[in-house]
N, C-alpha and C positions, 0 to 999 in steps of 0.2 A: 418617481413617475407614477402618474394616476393610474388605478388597474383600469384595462377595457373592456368595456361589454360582453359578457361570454361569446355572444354571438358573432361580435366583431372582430377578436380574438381567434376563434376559430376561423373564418376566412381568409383573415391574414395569414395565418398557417398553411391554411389549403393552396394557395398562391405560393406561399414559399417552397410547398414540397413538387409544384410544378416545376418551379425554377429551377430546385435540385436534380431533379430525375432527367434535366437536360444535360446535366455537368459544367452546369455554371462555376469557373471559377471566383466570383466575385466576391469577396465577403460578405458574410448577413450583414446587419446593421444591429448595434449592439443594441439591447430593448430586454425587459424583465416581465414579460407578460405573467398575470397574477392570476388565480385562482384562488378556491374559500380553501381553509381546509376542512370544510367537508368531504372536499374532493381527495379526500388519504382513508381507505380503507380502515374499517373498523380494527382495530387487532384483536387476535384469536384468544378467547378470555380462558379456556381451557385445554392446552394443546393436550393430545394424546401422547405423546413421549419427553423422554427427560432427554435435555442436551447436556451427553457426561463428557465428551469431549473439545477442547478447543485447540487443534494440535499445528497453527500455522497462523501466519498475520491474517486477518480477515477469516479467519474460520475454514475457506474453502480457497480450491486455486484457481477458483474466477476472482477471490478477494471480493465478495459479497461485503461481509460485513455482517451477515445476518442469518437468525434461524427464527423460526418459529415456535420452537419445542421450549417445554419448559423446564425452567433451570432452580425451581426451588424460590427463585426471588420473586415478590411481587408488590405491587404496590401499596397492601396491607402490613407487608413488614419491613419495607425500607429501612423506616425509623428504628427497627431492631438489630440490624444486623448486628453482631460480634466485629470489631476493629482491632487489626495487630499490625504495627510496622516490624518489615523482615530486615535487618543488617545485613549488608551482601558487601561483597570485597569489590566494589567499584559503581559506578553509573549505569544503568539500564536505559539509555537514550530509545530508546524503543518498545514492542510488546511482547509481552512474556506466551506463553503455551501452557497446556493443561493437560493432563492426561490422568482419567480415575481408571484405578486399582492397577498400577501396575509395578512388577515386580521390582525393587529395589534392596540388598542387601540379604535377598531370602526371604524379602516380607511384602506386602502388597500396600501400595500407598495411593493417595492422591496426588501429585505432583506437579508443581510449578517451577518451569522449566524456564531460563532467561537470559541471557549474552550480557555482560560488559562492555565499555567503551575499549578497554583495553583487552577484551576477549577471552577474560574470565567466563565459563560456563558453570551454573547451578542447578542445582535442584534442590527443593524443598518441601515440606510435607506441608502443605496445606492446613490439613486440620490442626495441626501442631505447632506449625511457623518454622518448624526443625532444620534446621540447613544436612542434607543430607549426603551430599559430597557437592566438589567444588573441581571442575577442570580448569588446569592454569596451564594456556599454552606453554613451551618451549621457546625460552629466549624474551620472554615479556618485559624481561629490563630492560631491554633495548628500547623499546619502545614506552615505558610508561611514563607516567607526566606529563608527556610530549602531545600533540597535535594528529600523532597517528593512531587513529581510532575508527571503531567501528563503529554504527548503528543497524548492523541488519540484526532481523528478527530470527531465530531459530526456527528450524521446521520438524516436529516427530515423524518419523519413519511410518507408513502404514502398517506393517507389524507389530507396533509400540513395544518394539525390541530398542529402537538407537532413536537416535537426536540428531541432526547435523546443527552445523553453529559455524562463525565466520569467527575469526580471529585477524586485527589489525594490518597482522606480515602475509596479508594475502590468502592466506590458508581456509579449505575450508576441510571441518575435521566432522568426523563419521563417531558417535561415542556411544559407550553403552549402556542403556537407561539404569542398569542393573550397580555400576559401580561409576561410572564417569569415564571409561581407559577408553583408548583410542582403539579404533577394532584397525586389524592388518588390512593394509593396504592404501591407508588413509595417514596424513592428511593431503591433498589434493590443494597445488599454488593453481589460482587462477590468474596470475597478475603475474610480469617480468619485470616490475618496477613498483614495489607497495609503498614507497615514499610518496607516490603521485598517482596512483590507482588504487582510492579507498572502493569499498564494500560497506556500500550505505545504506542497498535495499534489501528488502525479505527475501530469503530464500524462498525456493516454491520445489514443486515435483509434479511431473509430468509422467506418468506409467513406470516404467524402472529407471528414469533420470532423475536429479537434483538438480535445479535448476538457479545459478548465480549468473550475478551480474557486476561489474564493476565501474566509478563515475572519476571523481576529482575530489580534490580538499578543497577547503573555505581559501576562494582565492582564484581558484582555477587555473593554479601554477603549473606549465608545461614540462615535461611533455604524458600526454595521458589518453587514451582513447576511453571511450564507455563502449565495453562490448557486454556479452551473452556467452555463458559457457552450459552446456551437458555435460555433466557425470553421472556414469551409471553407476547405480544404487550397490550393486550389489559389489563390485569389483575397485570403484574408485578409478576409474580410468575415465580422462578426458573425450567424451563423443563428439561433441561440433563444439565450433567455435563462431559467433557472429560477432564484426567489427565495426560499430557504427559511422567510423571514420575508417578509411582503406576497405571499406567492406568488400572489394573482389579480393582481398586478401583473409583465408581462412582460417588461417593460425594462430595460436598466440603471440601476438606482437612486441615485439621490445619498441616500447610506444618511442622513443626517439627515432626509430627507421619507419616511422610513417609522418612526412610532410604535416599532416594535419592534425590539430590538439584539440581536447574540448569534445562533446557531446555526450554527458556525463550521464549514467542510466542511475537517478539519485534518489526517485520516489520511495514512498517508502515501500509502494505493493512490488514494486521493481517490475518483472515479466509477469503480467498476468494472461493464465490459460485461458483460452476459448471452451466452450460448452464442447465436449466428446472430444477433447486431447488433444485434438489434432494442427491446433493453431497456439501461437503466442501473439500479444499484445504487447509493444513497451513503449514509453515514450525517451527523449532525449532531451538533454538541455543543454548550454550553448556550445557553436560550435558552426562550422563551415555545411553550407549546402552545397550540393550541384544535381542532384536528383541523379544520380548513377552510383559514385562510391561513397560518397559525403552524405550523412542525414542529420546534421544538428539542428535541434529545435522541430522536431517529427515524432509523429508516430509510427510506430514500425510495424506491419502484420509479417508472423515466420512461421513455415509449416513445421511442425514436431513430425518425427525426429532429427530431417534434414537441416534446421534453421534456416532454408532458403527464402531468401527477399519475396515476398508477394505481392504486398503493398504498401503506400503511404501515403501521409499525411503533411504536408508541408505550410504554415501560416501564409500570404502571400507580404504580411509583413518580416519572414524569419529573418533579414540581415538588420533589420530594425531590432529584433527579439536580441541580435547576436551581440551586437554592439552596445545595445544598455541594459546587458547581464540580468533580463528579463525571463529565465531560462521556460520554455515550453512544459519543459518536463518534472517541474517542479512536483507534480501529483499526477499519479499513472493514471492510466486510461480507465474508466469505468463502464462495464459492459452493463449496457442500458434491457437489451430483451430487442425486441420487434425491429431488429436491423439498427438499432442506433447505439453507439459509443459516447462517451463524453470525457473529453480533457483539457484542463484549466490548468493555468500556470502562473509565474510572479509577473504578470498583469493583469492579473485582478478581470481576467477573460476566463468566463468557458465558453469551450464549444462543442458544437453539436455535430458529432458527424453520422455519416451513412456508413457503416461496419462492410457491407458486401463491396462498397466504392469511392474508399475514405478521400480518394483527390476527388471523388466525381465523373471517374470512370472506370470501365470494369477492371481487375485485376490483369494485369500481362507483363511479363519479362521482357520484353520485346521491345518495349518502349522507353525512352526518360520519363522518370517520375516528373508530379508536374505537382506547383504549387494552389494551395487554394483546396477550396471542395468543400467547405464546412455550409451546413444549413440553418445554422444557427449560432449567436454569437448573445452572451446574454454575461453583467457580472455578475463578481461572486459573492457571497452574502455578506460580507461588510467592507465589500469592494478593496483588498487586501488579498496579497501575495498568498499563494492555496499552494501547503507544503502538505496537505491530509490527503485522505481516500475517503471517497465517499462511501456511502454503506448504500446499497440499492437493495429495496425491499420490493419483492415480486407475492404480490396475492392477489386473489378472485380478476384473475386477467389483467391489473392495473399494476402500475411500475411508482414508487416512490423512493425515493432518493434524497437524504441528509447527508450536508454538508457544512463544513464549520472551518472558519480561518481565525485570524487571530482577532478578528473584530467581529463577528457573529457568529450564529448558528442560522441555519434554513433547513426547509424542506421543501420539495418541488415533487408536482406529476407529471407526467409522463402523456402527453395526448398529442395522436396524430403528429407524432415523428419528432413533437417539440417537449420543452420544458417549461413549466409553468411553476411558479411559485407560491407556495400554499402557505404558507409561516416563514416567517425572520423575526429574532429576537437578537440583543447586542453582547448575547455572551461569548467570548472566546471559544477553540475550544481545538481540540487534537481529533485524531482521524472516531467517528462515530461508532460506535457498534449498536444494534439493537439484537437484541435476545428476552425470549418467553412475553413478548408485549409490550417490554420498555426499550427507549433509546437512551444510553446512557453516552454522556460526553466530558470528557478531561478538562478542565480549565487551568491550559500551561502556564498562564500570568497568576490567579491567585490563587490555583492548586486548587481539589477536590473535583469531584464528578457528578454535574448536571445530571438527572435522571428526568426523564419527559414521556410522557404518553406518546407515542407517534404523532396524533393529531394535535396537539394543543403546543403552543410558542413555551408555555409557562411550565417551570420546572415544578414536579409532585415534589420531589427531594433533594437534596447536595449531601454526598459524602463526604465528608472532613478530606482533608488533604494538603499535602505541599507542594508547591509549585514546580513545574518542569519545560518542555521542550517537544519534543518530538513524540515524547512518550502516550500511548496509549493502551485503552483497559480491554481486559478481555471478562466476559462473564460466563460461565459453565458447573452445574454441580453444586449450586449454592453457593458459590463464590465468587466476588468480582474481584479482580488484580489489577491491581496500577503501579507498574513501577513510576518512582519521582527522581527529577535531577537534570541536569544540563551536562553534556557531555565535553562541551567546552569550555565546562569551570576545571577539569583535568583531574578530577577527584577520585581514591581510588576505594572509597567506600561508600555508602549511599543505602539505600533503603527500599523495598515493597511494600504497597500496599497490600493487605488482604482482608476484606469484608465477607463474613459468614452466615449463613443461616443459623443460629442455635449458638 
């Protein structure tokens, strides 16, 4: 599509947010309005602080993506970095964690922290490549080789005393950065049935919660809800419980005594926090609606620490979404800034919603959820199924946002409530990060990491690499990490990357 006239562009916008602030049910009409990329903020050539930590998927538990501070890397020493692949006892289908100087063995390290498909936990010295213990759940014979497998991401503790980490049988386990042991009181089942209730998304944490979620296997064989669990940090004990399918039912379910299967919380940011705690975001994928107990294929807003229902989000196509395994929630919601969200899924759609009034009308318990509300409907950059997170970068008051599927990369701004498109190029690519001025991005099909100025389509450098899956990098401390591998080839050894300064 030809880009339009700035001018014209904005009008049509202005017209659409009329339409919206009525509570039009009706879908946008799907359209990819353009912009230069001029229009993407310079990045900060000298930040004032070093980003030494990266201790959660996305960095933060809005799941940003992004810092501004600087991390040692830049685009005068790409071409230098130090490369070592790490051997690890299994697949890393996911992103690893970071944490400088902290204590392990009696000695202070840099450590990279990472899960298994089969739920091996590591740690590793960074500077050294040193594998520095290794937690191996209870009972992993049971499950290894097999199809039951994890990909959530590990989360560090804010005291960068412990780790949590998900394991295959359900489990999520509390450990200690110091040796790998399981601290008492832990580990914590969030699942009644881990044969058919995997643990696919990132953990996160919300004030003294840890925050899990569980979806379905490849297949979406019954019976299985995707719900929401709290456990408090400090005790290991179950706080709330949300059920995206039976959700007037608060417990944890033995998903066969609930009619309805499917609505799988599979993204990989899984629940992302709202700004000051008080809210969660998640999306769902397939599965029964009715706007009361039922939300497959929605967005869900939960107040913290109640997880009570607030609002949502319904496609007004969702039994179309349900039926050709299109699932909504393929990629969690991404909090935009100035009242807007956006969430895209395996139809090659995103959309644009209003955060304060995701169907289009104000929040209330009182009423059936209703379908519709989105203000905007635009695809995704190489119009391909979107299993990543986008990385939303906020400066000098403007919102830009990189995003990558398996047939592009993009970048889009953020004007008058819409999204605009400021770069696409046809690389591949896994969920983005940007840190200290570069965007660096995974390429799962021929392996290695695009690295990009924010503003330009064209890559400054590619890091060597092998090819993978879900998995993406995190950068902090002079170092960037990429685990490589596919979690469905059932492999129980596999490799890190790790790129150095020096």
């Amino acid at each position: 599509m030809r880009a339009r006239p700035t001018w014209l562009a904005l009008t049509v916008l202005g017209c659409c947010a009329l339409v919206a602030a009525c509570g039009s049910s009706a879908p946008a009409e799907i359209s990819t309005p353009t912009a230069g990329a001029r229009a993407i903020p310079a990045a900060t050539s000298r930040p004032r602080a070093t980003l030494r930590d990266w201790p959660t998927f996305g960095l933060d538990a809005q799941r940003s993506g992004v810092s501004e501070e600087a991390t040692g890397i830049t685009s005068a020493n790409l071409g230098r970095l130090r490369a070592v692949s790490v051997t690890v006892p299994g697949t890393v289908d996911s992103s690893p964690v970071y944490l400088h100087a902290v204590s392990v063995a009696g000695a202070l390290h840099d450590v990279v922290l990472a899960t298994t498909s089969y739920g091996r936990t590591v740690a590793i010295d960074a500077a050294t490549a040193r594998l520095l213990w290794t937690f191996t759940p209870p009972g992993l014979a049971r499950w290894a080789d097999s199809s039951q497998i994890t990909t959530a991401s590990p989360i560090a503790d804010p005291d960068r005393r412990f780790v949590y980490a998900a394991s295959p049988d359900g489990l999520i386990h509390k450990l200690a950065l110091a040796d790998g042991r399981e601290s008492a009181g832990w580990p914590v089942a969030i699942t009644r049935d881990a044969t058919h209730e995997k643990i696919a998304a990132a953990l996160n944490i919300a004030g003294g919660d840890v925050i899990a979620a569980t979806g379905g296997y490849f297949g979406d064989a019954p019976p299985y809800q995707g719900h929401v669990v709290l456990i408090a940090r400090s005790s290991g004990r179950m706080r709330r419980v949300f059920n995206t399918l039976c959700a007037n039912r608060r417990e944890l379910l033995v998903p066969r005594s609930c009619p309805a299967s499917g609505s799988a919380i599979l993204s990989r940011s899984g629940a992302v926090v709202e700004p000051g705690g008080r809210r969660l975001l998640l999306d769902t994928g397939n599965g029964p609606w009715n706007g009361t107990s039922d939300f497959g294929d929605s967005v869900i807003e939960l107040t913290l620490p109640s997880l009570a229902l607030r609002q949502s989000y319904t496609p007004t196509d969702q039994a179309e979404l349900n039926e050709s395994d299109t699932d909504l929630g393929s990629s969690a919601p991404a909090l935009l800034g100035r009242d807007r969200v956006l969430v895209a899924g395996k139809d090659a759609t995103m959309r644009v919603l209003v955060l304060s009034r995701l169907d289009g009308h104000p929040p209330s318990t009182a009423r059936r959820h209703s379908l519709g509300g989105e203000v905007q409907r635009l695809s995704t950059p190489g119009r391909a199924e979107l299993f990543t997170t986008p990385a939303v970068w906020r400066h000098g008051g403007r919102t830009t946002v990189f995003i990558a599927d398996e047939r592009g990369t993009a970048a889009y701004v953020l004007r008058a409530g819409r999204l605009l498109r400021a770069w696409q190029n046809a690389n591949p690519g896994t969920s983005p990060v940007m840190a200290g001025g570069l965007l660096y991005v995974y390429d799962p099909a021929a392996g290695g990491i695009n690295v990009y100025r924010p503003s330009s389509a064209r890559a400054l450098a590619k890091l060597a690499g092998s090819p993978g899956h879900w998995n993406s990098p995190i950068v902090a401390d002079g170092h960037v990490v990429e685990p490589v591998g596919n979690a469905n080839d059932h492999r129980q050894s596999g490799s890190i990357e790790i790129f150095s300064v020096g």
